[in-house]
MOPAC internal coordinates of N, CA, C and O (Angstrom, degrees):
PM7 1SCF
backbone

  N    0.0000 0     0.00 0     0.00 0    0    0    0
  C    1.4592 1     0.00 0     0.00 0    1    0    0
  C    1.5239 1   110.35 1     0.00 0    2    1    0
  O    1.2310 1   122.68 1   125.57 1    3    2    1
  N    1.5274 1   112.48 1   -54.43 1    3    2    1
  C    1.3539 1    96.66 1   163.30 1    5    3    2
  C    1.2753 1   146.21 1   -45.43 1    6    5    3
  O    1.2310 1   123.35 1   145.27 1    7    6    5
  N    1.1812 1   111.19 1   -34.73 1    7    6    5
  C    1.9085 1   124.81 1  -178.45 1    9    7    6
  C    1.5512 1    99.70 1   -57.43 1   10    9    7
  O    1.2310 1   126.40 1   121.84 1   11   10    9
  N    1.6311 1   105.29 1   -58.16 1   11   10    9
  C    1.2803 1   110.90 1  -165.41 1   13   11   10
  C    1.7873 1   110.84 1   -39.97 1   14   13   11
  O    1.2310 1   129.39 1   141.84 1   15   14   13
  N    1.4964 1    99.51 1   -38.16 1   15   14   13
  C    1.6991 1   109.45 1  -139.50 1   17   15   14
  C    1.8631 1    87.42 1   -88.17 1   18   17   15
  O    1.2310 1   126.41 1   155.44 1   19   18   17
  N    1.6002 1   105.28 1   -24.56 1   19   18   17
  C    1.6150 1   116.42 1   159.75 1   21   19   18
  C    1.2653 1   115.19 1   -18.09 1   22   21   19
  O    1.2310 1   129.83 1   108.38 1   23   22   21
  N    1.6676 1    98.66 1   -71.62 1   23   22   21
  C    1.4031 1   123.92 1  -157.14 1   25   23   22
  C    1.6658 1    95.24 1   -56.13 1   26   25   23
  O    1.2310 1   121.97 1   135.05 1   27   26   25
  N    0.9515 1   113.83 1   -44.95 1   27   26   25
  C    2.3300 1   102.40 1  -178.07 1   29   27   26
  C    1.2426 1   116.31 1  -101.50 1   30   29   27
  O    1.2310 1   127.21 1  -170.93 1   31   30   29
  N    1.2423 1   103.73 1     9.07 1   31   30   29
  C    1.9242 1    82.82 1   172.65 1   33   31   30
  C    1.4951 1    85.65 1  -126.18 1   34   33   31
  O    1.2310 1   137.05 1     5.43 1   35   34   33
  N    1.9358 1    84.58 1  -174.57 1   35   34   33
  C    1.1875 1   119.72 1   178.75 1   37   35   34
  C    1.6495 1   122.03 1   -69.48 1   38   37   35
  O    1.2310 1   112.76 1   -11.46 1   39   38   37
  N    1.4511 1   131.28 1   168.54 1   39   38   37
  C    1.3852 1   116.84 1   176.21 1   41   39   38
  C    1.5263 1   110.39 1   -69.51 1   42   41   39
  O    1.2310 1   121.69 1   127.79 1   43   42   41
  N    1.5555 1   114.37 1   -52.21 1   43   42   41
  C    1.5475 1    93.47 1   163.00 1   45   43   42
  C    1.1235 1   151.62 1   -21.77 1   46   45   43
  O    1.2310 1   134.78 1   132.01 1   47   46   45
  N    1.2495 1    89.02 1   -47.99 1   47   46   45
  C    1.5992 1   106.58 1  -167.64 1   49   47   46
  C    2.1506 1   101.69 1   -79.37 1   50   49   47
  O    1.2310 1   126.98 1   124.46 1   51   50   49
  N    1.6121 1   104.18 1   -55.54 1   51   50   49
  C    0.8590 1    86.05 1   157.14 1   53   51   50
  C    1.5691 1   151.67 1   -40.81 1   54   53   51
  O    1.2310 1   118.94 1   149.21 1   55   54   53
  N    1.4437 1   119.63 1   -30.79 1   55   54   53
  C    1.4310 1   147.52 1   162.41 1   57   55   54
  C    1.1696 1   120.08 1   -56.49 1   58   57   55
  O    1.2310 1   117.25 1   165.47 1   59   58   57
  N    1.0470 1   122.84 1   -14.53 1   59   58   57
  C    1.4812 1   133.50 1   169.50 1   61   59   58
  C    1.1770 1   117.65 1   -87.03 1   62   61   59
  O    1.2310 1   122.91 1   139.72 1   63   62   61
  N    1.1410 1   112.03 1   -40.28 1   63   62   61
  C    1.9825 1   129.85 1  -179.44 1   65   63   62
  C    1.7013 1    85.56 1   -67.91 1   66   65   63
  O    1.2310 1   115.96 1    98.16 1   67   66   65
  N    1.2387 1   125.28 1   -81.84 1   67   66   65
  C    1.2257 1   114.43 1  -162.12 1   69   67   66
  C    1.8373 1   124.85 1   -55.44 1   70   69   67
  O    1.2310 1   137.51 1   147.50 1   71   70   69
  N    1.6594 1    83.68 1   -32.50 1   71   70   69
  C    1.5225 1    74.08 1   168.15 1   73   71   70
  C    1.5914 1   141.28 1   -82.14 1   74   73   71
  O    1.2310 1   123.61 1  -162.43 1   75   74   73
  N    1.0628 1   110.69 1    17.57 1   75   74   73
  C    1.6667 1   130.36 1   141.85 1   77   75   74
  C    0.9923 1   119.73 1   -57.06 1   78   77   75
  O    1.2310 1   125.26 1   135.34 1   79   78   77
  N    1.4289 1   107.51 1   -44.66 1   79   78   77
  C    1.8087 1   104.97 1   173.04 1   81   79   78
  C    0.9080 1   124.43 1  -105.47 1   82   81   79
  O    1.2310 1   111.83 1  -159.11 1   83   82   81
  N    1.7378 1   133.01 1    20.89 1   83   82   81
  C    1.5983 1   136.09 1  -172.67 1   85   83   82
  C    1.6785 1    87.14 1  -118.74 1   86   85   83
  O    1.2310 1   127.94 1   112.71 1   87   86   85
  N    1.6655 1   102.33 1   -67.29 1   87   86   85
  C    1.5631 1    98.95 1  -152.63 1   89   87   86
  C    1.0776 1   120.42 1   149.53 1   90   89   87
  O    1.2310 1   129.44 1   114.97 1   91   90   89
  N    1.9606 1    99.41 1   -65.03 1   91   90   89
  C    1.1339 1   144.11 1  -167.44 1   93   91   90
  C    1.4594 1   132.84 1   -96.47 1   94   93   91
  O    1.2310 1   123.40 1   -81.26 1   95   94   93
  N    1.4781 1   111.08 1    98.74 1   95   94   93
  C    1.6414 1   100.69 1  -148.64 1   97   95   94
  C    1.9357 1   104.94 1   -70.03 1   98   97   95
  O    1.2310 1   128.94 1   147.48 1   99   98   97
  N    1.6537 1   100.38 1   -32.52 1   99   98   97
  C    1.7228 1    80.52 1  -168.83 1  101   99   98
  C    1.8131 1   103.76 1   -60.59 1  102  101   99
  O    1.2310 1   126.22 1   137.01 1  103  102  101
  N    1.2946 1   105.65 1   -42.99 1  103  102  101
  C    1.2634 1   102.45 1  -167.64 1  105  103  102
  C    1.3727 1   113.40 1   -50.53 1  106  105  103
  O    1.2310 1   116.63 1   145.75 1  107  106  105
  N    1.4880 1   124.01 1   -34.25 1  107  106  105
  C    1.5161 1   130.01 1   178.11 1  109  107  106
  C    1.3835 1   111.15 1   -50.13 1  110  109  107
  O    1.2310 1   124.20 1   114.88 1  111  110  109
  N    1.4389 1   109.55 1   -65.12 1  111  110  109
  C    1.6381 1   134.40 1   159.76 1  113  111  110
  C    1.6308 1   104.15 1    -9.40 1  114  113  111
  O    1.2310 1   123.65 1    94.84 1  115  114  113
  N    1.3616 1   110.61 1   -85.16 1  115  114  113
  C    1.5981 1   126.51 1   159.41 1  117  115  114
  C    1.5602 1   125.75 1   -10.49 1  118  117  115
  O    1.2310 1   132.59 1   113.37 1  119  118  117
  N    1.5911 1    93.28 1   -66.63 1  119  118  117
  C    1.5403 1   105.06 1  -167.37 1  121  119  118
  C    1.6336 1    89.47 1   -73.28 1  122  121  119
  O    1.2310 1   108.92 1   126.40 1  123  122  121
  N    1.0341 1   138.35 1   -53.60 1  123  122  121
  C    1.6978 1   143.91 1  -168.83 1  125  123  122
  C    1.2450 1   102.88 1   -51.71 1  126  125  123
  O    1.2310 1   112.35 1   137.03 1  127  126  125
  N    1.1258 1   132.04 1   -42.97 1  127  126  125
  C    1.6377 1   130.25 1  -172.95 1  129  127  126
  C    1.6771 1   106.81 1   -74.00 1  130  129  127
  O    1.2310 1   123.18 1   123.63 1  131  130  129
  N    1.2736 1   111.51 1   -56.37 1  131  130  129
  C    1.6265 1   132.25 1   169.50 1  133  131  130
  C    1.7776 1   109.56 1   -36.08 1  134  133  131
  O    1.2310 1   125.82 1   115.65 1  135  134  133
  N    1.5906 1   106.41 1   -64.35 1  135  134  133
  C    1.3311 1   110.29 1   177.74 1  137  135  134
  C    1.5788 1   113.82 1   -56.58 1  138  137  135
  O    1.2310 1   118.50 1   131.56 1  139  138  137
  N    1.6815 1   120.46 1   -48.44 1  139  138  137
  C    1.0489 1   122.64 1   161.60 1  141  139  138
  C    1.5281 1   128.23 1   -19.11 1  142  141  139
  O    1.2310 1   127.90 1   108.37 1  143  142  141
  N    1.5716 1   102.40 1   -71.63 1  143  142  141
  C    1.6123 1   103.81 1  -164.12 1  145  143  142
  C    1.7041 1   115.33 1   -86.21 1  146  145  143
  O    1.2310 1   125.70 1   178.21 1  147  146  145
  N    1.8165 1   106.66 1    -1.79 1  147  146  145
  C    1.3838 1   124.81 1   166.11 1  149  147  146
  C    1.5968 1   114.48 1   -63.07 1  150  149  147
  O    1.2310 1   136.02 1   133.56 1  151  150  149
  N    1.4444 1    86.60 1   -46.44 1  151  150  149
  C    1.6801 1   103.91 1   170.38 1  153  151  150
  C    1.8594 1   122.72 1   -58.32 1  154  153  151
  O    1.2310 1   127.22 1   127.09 1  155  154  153
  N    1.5106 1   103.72 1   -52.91 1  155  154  153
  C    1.1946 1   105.05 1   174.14 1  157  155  154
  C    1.5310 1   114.83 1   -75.21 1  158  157  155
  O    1.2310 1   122.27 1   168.11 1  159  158  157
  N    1.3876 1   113.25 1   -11.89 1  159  158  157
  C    1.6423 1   100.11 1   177.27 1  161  159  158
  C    2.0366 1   102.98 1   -76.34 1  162  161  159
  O    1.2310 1   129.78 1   129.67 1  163  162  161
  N    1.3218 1    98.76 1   -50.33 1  163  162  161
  C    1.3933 1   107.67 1  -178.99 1  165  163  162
  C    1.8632 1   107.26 1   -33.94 1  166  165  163
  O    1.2310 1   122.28 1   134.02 1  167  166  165
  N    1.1894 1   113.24 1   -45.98 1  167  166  165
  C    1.8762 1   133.04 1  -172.40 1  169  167  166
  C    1.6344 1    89.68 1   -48.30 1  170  169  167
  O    1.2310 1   130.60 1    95.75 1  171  170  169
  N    1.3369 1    97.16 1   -84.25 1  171  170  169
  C    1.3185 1   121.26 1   173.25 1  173  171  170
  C    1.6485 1   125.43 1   -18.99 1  174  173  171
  O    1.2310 1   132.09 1   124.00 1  175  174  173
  N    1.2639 1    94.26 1   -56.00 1  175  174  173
  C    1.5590 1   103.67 1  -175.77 1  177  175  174
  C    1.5522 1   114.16 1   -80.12 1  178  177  175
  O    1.2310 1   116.76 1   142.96 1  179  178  177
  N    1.0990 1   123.77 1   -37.04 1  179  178  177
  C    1.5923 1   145.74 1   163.01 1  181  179  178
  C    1.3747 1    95.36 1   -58.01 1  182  181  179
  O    1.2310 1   106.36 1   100.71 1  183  182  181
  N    1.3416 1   142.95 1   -79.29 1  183  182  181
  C    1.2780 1   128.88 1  -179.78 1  185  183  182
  C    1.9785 1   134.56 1   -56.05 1  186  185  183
  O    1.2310 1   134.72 1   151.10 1  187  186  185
  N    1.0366 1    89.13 1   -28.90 1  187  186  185
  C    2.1801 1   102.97 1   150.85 1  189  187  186
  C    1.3513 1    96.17 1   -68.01 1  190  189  187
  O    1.2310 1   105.58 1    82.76 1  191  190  189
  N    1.4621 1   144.33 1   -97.24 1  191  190  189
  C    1.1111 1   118.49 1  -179.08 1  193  191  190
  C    1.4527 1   129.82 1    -1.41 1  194  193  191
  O    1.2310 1   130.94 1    93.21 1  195  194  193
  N    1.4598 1    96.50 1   -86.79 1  195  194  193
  C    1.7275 1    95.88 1  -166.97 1  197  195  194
  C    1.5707 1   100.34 1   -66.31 1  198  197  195
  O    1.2310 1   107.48 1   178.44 1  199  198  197
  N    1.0225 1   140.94 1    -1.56 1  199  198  197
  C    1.3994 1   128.78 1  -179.44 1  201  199  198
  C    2.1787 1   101.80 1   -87.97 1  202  201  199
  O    1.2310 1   139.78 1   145.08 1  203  202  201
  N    1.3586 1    79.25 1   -34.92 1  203  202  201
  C    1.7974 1    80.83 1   176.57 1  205  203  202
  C    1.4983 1   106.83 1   -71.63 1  206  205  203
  O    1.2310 1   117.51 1   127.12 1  207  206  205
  N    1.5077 1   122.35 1   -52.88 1  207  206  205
  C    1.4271 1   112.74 1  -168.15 1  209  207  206
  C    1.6993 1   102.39 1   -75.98 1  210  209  207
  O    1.2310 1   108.88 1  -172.44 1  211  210  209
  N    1.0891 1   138.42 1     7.56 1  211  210  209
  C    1.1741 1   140.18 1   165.26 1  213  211  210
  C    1.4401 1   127.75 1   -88.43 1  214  213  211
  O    1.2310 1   123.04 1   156.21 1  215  214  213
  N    1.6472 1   111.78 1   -23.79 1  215  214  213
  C    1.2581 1   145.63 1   160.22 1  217  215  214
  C    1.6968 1    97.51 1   -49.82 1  218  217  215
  O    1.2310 1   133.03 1   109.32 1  219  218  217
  N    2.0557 1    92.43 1   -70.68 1  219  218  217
  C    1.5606 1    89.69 1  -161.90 1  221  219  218
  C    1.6564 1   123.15 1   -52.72 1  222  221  219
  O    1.2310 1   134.26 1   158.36 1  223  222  221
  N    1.3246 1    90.03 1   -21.64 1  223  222  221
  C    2.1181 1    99.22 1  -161.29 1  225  223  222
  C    1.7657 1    94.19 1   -83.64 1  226  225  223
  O    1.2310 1   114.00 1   155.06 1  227  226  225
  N    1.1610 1   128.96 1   -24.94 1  227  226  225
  C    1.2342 1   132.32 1   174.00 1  229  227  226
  C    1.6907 1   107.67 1   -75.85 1  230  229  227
  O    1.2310 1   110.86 1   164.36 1  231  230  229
  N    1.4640 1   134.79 1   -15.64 1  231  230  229
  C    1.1501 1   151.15 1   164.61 1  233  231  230
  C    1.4801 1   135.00 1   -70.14 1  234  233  231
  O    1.2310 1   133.17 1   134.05 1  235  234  233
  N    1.6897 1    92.15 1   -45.95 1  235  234  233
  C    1.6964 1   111.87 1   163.74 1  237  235  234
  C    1.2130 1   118.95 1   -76.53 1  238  237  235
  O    1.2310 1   121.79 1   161.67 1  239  238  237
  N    1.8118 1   114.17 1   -18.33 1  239  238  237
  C    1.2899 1   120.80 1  -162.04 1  241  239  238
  C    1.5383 1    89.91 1   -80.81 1  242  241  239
  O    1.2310 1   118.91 1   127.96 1  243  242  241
  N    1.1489 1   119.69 1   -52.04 1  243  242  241
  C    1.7068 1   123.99 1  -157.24 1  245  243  242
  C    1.8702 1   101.26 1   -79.62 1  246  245  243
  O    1.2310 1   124.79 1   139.54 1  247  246  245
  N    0.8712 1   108.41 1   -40.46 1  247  246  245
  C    2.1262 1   106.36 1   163.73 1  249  247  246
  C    1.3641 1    90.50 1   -45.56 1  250  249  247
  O    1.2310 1   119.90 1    86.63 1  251  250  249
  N    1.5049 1   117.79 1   -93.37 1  251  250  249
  C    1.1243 1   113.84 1  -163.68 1  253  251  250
  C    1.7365 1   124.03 1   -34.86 1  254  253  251
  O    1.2310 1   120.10 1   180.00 1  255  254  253

């Protein structure tokens, strides 16, 4: 639930969610920014994918 809620907010905001369950606000701070840009690499990388295998099927289409 947290990751998800990652994906639209801010790190603050995120930092708050976790820090319910740390304690520790810098460390929350930390983990919120971290999860953040884990998140946006994941976006990123999932969308190269489908942009490549979408490439390929548009490739086989025109051979064929």
């Amino acid at each position: 639930m947290v990751l998800f809620d990652a994906k639209r907010r801010s790190p603050p905001a995120v930092a708050d969610l976790y820090r319910f369950f740390i304690g520790s606000r810098s460390k929350a701070m930390l983990l919120a920014k971290k999860s953040i840009i884990y998140i946006a690499y994941i976006d990123i990388y999932k969308k190269t994918i489908l942009r490549n295998d979408n490439i390929r099927r548009e490739n086989k289409k025109t051979v064929n």
